[in-house]
N, C-alpha and C positions, 0 to 999 in steps of 0.2 A: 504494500500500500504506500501510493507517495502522497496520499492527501493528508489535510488535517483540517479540525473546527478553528474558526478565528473567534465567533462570538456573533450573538444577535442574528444567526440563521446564516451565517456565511462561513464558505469553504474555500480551500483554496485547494488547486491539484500542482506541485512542482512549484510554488510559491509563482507559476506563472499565468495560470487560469483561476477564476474564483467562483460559484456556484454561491446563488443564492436561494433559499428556500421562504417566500412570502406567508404573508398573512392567510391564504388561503391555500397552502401548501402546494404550490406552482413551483417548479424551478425555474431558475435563469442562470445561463452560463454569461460568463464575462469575458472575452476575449477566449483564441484559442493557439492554443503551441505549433511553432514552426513543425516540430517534425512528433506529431500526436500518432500515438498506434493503439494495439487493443489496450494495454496495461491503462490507461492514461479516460479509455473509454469505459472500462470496471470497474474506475475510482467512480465515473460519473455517473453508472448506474447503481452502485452499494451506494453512495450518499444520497440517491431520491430512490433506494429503494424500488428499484425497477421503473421506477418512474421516467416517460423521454423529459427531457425538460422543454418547456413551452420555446421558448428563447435564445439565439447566440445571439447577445451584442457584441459588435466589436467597434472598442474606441478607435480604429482607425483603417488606414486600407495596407498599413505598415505589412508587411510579412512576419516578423516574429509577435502580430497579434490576431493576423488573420488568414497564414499561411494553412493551417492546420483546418479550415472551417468547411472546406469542401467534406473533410472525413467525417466531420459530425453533422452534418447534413445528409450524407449517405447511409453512413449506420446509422442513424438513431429519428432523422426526419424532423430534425430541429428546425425550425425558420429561423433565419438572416433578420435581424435589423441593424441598417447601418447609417449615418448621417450622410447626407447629400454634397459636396459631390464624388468622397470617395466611396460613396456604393456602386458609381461607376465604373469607378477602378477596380471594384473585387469582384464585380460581374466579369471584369475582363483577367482579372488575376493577375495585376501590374499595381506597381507601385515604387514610384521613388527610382527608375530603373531595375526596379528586382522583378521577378515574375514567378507564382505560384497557380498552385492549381484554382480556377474561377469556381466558384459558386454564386446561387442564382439569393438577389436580397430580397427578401420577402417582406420585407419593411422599413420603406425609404423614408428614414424623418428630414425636416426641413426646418429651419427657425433656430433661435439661439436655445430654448427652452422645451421640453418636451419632457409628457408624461407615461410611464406605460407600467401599470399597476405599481402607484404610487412609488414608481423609480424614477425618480428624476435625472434627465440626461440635458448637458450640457454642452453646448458647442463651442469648445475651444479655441479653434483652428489652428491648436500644435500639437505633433509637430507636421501634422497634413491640414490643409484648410475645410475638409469632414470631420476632422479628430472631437470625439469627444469626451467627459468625464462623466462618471455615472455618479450620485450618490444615492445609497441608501443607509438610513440607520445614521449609527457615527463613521461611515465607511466611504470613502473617497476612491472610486477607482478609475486610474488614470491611463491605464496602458503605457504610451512610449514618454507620454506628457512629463518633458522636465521641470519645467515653467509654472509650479503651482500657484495663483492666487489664492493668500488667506481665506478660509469659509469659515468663522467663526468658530466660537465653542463648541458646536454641534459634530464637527470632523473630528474623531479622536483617533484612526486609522486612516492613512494614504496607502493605498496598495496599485502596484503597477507591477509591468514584466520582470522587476527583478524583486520582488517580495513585497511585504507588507512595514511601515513602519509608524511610529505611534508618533501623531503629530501635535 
């Protein structure tokens, strides 16, 4: 097992993907790993319990956050949401010069501000001008985002591709 609980319904797998489990017991994946296989897809069905998770967000069209996301839409039949305009980048599987395997976004947001079962996603535009950051809880997660703006008292975790740390 590579995963573990962080706290308030969140998981992480690899300190580099995170699963959250809502108020109505839905999951949401958060970003997904460059080179993700079965091991990585076990963690994510033992933490929801056999459960698919409703959800891939991915904060950006980067590859080491959305390289992986073609696999978890094939095993598992998770939908794509992705902020506009790099969901057209991950439709095409480009990004930044790099190229991964395309997957199809099944939910294109638009706007600085966006809700999707009381998760708030916001639109960054670093370090791609789609990039966004999700919060939920006291949990900040940012994907490639170096750049964080203060969010008050309420962030008490920042978590991105390279782990979680207490802000």
């Amino acid at each position: 097992m590579t995963f573990a609980y962080l706290g308030n319904g969140v998981y992480t797998i690899d300190n580099e993907m995170y699963i959250i489990n809502t108020y109505e017991n839905n999951f949401f994946i958060i970003d997904s790993k460059e080179n993700i296989g079965n091991s990585e897809l076990m963690d994510i069905l033992e933490i929801t319990k056999g459960k698919k998770p409703m959800y891939l967000f991915l904060t950006s069209c980067c590859k080491s956050v959305s390289g992986g996301a073609w696999y978890i839409y094939q095993t598992l039949g998770t939908r794509i949401i992705a902020h506009y305009p790099d969901s057209v980048n991950i439709r095409h599987g480009e990004c930044n010069n790099l190229t991964y395997t395309p997957v199809n976004v099944s939910v294109e947001l638009k706007g600085y501000i966006n809700y999707v079962d009381n998760i708030k996603i916001i639109n960054s535009k670093v370090p791609t001008s789609g990039s966004v950051i999700i919060k939920w809880k006291g949990f900040l997660f940012v994907g490639n985002n170096k750049t964080i703006s203060p969010y008050g008292n309420e962030v008490k975790y920042i978590c991105g591709v390279n782990g979680c740390i207490k802000a």
